[in-house]
N, C-alpha and C positions, 0 to 999 in steps of 0.2 A: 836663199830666197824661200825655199819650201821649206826651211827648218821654223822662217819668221813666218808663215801662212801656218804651218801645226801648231805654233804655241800661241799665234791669233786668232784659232778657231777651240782649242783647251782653254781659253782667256773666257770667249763669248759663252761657250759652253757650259765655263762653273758661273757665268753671272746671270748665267738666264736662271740657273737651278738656284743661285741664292735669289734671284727675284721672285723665283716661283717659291719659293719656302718664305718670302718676306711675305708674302700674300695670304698665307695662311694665318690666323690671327690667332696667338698663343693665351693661355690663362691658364697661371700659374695656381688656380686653384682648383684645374681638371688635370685626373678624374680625381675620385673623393678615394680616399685611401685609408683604411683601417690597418692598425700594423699589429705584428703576432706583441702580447704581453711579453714584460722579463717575469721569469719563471716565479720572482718573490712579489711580485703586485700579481699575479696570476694566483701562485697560492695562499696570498690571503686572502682574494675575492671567491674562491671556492670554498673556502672557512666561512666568509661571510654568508654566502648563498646558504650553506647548509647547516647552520646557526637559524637562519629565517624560514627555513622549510625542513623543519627534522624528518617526516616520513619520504621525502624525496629520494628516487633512487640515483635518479641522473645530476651531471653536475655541469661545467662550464668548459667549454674547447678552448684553445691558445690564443683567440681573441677574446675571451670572457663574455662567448654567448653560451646561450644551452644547449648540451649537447649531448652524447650519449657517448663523446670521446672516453669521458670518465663514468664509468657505471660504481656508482655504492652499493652492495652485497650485506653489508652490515647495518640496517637503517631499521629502526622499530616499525613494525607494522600494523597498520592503523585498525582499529578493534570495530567486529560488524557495527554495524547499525542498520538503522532503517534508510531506507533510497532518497537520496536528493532528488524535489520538483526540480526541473527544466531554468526555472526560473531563479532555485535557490542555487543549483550546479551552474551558471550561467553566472552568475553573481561571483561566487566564491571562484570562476576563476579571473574574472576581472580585477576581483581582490588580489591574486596571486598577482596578475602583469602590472597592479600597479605597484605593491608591493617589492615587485625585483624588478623594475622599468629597464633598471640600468643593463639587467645580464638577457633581459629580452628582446631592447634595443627600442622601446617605446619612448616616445617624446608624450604623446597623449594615449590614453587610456581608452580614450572615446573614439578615437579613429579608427577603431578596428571593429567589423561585425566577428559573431562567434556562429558555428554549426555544430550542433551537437547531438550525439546518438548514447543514447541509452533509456532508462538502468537495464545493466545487461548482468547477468549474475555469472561470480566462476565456474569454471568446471568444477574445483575441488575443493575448495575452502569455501563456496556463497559466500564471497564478498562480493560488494553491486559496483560496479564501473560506468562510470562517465568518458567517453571519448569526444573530446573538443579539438576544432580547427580553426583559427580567425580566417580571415580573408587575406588575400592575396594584397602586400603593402601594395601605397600609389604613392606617387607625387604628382600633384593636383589629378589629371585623368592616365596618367601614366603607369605600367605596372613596373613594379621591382622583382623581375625571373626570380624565383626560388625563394623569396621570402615571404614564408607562413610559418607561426606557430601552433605546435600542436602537444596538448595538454590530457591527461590521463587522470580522471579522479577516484578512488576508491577506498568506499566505505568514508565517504564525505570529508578525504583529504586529498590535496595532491601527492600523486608518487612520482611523476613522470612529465619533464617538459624538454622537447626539444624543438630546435628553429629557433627564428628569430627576423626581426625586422633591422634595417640599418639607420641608424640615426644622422643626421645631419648629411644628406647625402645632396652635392653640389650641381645645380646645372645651370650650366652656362648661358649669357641673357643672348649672344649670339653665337649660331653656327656656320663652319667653314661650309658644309655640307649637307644643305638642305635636299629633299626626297628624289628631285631626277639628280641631284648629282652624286649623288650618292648612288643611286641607281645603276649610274654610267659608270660608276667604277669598277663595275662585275662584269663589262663588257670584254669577250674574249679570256674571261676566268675561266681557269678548268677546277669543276668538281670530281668526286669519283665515288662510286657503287662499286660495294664488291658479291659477287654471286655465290650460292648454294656453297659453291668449292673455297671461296674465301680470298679468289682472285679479285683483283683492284680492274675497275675498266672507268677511265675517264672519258667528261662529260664537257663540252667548251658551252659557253654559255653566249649563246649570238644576240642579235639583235632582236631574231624575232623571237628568240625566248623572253628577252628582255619588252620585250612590247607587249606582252600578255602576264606580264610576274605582278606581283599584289603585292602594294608598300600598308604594312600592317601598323603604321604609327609609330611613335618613339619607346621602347624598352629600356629600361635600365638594368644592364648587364653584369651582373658580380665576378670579377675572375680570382680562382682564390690561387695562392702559390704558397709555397713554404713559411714566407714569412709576414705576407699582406694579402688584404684584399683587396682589390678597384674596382671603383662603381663606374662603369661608361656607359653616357648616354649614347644608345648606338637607335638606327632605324630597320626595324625589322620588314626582309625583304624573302616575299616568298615567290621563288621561279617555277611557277607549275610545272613548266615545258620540262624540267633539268630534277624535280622530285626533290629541291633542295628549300631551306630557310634558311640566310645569313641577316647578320645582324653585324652592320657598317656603323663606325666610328661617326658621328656628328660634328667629331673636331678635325680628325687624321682622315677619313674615309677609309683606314683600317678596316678588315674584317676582323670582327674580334672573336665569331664564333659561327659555327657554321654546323647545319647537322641536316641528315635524309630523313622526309617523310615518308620512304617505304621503308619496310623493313628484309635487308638484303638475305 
């Protein structure tokens, strides 16, 4: 009798878990996943890049964005001149992104503002440098963590482009985990701070931490590993009380990333 009540409550128990996992609504098109290149479509897009940009120094990382993975030492150097206006350095690199869209990760050209500082002259050769940064990609009002390109002109060529934006990056028309339940997920989560000495001292994260934290909108999250990248729509959640910002899964309510804003 007690052996048929254990395997009728191990019965009810995997069906409540498959009902609660039936409830979560799957899309096989999240998250958006960029995969490392094979080494021969990788080196002939770094031949192509650097056919199209001969003073470049820098070249293309394992996904065939730009990067400083491969630095070129042997690349002719481009002859003084006179300083580029703002507006002709401004030009000429929007020529460049649109020119390499592919190894930048631009779909448009025009979706991206530029910042830029110069002419600033070397220390030792007086060549003039242009230092440019676009803006921070979106999807519609949403930002993309870490993607910005940033571009290096000198003596009114490119030598230098690393970053990159992510192209076709996928979000889901619904989520499992809209902002209080995603919220709720952090309840009773332990974070942890470590001190001067490098000791770890964790932090539970209550209700009423949770009742004063700040949901900072939706973030798209890049995680890179060895051989991909995934883009997760996560909601970034800042716990004042606890000194932490995580950034929860919109489909799993995963934490996909988690970091302290003091510095321990």
């Amino acid at each position: 009798m007690k052996k048929n009540i254990f395997l009728s409550f191990v019965f009810c128990a995997f069906l409540f878990s498959c009902q609660k996992e039936d409830n979560l609504l799957t899309d096989r098109n999240y998250p958006t996943i960029i995969k490392e290149l094979d080494n021969s479509i990788l080196n002939q897009k770094r031949l192509t890049f650097q056919q199209q940009n001969k003073y470049i120094n820098t070249s293309l990382n394992r996904f065939g964005f730009c990067d400083v993975t491969e630095f070129n030492s042997n690349i002719s150097e481009p002859q003084v001149t006179d300083p580029l206006s703002l507006s002709d350095a401004n030009q000429k690199v929007k020529d460049f992104c649109m020119q390499n869209k592919a190894f930048v990760g631009l779909n448009d050209v025009n979706s991206f503002t530029l910042a830029g500082q110069g002419p600033e002259t070397g220390f030792y050769d007086n060549s003039l440098y242009w230092y440019f940064g676009t803006s921070s990609q979106k999807i519609d009002t949403n930002e993309v963590l870490g993607a910005q390109i940033r571009v290096i002109i000198k003596n009114s060529e490119i030598v230098y482009c690393t970053g990159n934006w992510y192209p076709n990056i996928y979000i889901p028309k619904h989520f499992n985990f809209d902002q209080e339940k995603a919220k709720s997920t952090l309840r009773n989560q332990t974070v942890w701070h470590s001190d001067i000495s490098g000791q770890s001292h964790p932090t539970k994260i209550t209700d009423q931490a949770l009742a004063s934290c700040q949901i900072n909108g939706l973030k798209i999250y890049p995680v890179k590993s060895d051989d991909k990248i995934q883009l997760f729509v996560t909601w970034k959640i800042h716990v004042t009380d606890v000194y932490y910002i995580l950034y929860i899964d919109v489909m799993t309510g995963e934490v996909i990333a988690a970091e302290p804003t003091i510095i321990s």
